[in-house]
C-alpha positions in Angstrom: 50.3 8.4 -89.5 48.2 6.5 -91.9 45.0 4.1 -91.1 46.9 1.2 -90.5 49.2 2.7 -87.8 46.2 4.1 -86.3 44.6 1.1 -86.2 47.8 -1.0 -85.2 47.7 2.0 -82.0 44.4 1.4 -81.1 44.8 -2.8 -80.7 48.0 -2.3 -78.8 46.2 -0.2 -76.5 42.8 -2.2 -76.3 44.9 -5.5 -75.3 47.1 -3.5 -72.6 44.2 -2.0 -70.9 42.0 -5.8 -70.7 41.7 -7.1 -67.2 43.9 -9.6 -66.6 42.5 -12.9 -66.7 43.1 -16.2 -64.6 46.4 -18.6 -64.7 46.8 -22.1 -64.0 47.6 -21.1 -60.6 44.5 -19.5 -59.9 41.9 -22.8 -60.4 41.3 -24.1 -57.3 39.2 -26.8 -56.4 35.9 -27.0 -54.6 33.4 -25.9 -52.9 31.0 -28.9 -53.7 34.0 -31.2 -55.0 37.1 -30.4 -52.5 39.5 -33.0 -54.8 38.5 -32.6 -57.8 37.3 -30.4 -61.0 39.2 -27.1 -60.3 37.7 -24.0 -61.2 38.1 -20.3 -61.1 36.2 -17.3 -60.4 35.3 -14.9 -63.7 34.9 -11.3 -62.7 32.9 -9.5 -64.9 30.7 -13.4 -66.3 26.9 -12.4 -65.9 25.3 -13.1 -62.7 22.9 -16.6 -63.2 19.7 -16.1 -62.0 18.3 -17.1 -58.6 16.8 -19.9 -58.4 18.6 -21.3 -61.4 18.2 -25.2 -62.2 20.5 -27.5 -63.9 20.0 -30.8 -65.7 22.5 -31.7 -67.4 23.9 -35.1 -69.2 27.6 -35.3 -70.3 28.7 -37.9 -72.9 31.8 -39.5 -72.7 33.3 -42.1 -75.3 37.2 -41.4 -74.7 39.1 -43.8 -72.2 41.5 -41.2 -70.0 45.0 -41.7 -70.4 46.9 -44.4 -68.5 47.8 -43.3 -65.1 45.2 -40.5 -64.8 41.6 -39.6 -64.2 39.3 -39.7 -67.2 39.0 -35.8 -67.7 35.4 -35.6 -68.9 35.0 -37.2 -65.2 36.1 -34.5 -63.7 34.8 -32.0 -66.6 31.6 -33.2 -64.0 33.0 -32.4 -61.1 34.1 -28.7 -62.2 30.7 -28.4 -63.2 29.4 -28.8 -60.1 32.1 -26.5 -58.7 32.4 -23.6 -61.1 28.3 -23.3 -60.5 28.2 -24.0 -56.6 30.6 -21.2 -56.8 28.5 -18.9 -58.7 25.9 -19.9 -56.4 23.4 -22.3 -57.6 22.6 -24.8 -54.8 23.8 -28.1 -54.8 19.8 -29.8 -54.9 19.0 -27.2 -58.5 22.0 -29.3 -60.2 21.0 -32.7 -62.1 24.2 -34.4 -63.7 24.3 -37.6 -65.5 27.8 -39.0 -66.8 26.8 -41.3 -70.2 29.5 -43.4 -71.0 30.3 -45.4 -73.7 33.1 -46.9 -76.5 36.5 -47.4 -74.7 35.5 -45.2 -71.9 33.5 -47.8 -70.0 36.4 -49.9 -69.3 37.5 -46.8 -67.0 34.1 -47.6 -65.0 35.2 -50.9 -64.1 36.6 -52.6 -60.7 40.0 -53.2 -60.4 40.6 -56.8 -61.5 38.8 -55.9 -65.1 40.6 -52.3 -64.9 44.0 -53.9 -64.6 44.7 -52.7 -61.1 43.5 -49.8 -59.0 41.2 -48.1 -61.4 42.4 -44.2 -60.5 38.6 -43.0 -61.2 36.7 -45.2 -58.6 37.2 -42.2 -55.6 36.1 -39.7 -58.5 32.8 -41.6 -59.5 32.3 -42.4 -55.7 32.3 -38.5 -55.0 30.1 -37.9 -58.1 27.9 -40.6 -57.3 27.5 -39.5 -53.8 26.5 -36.0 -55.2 23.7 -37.4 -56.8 25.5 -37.4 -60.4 23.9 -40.7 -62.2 26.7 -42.7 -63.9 25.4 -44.6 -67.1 27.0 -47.0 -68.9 25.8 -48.1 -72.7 25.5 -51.8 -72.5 25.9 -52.1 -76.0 29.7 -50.8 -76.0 30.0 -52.6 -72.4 28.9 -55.7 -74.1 31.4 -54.8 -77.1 34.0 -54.9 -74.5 33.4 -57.7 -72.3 31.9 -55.8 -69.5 29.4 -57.0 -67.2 27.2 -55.3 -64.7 28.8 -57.3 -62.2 32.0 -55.4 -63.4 31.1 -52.2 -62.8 32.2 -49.4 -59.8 29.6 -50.0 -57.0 26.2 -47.9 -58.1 27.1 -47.3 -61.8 23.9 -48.1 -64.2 23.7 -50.0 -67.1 21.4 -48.6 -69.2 20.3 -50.4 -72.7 22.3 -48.3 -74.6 23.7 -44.9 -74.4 21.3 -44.0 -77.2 18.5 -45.0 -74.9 19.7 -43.4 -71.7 20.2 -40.3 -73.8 16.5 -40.4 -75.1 15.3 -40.9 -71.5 17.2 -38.2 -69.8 16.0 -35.6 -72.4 12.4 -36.6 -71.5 13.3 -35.9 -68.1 14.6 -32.4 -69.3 18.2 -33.0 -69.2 20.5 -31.0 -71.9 23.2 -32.4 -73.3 26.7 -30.9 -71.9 29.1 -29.9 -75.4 32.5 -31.0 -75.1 
């Protein structure tokens, strides 16, 4: 047997003897978000410390696609489940959603949406989990969109530069998609 077929041995049996890792069917939603932003446990994933703190500020530009939620939405809402679930409390986790380009006109009420906007029961749950939702009023402007257009208790912010700037000072981290 030369190096190669040695080699070849030793990946075959490395791969057969990993522990099998999650499906699609194992991602369930909740605990913090019961509809939304499912998640799955990660045995083996290192423990987070007690007492650990999140604040964190997700950017979104892209609109979601017609017919569904906005996924970076809910990439929020699994957030807030996948750590609830590794058990950070609910009060240690700061979120802010920063939206801007085409992706504010999936902030908007109904009549500007073009019917029922399918994200308002989203950014209500957010919302009432104490996740800020900021719109750039430079790309709402570049689209039309007034304050007065906006889901109930979204925030228009100057820009999403600015909001940006504003939640760094306030130690938020910015969330990589």
């Amino acid at each position: 047997m030369n190096l190669r077929h040695v080699l070849i041995a030793l990946a075959i049996t490395g791969v057969m003897t990993l522990p099998s890792l999650a499906g699609p069917d194992d991602f369930k939603t909740g605990p913090l978000i019961p509809d939304y932003g499912p998640v799955t446990l990660v045995p083996g994933a290192a423990t987070l410390p007690q007492n650990t703190i999140f604040n964190v500020a997700f950017d979104v530009t892209k609109r979601g696609k017609e017919g569904t939620i906005n996924r970076n939405f809910d990439s929020a809402a699994r957030f807030l489940n996948m750590h609830a679930a590794a058990g950070v409390a609910p009060e240690n986790m700061k979120l802010a959603v920063v939206v801007h380009g085409p992706a504010v006109l999936d902030l908007t009420n109904d009549a500007v949406y073009g019917g029922d906007n399918i994200n308002a029961e989203l950014i209500e749950t957010l919302l009432a989990n104490q996740v800020r939702v900021i719109v750039c009023g430079q790309s709402a402007s570049y689209q039309n969109v007034k304050a007065a257009d906006l889901l109930p208790r979204v925030e228009m912010a100057v820009s999403a530069m600015t909001a940006h700037a504003l939640l760094q000072q306030q130690g938020y981290t910015i969330n990589p998609f």
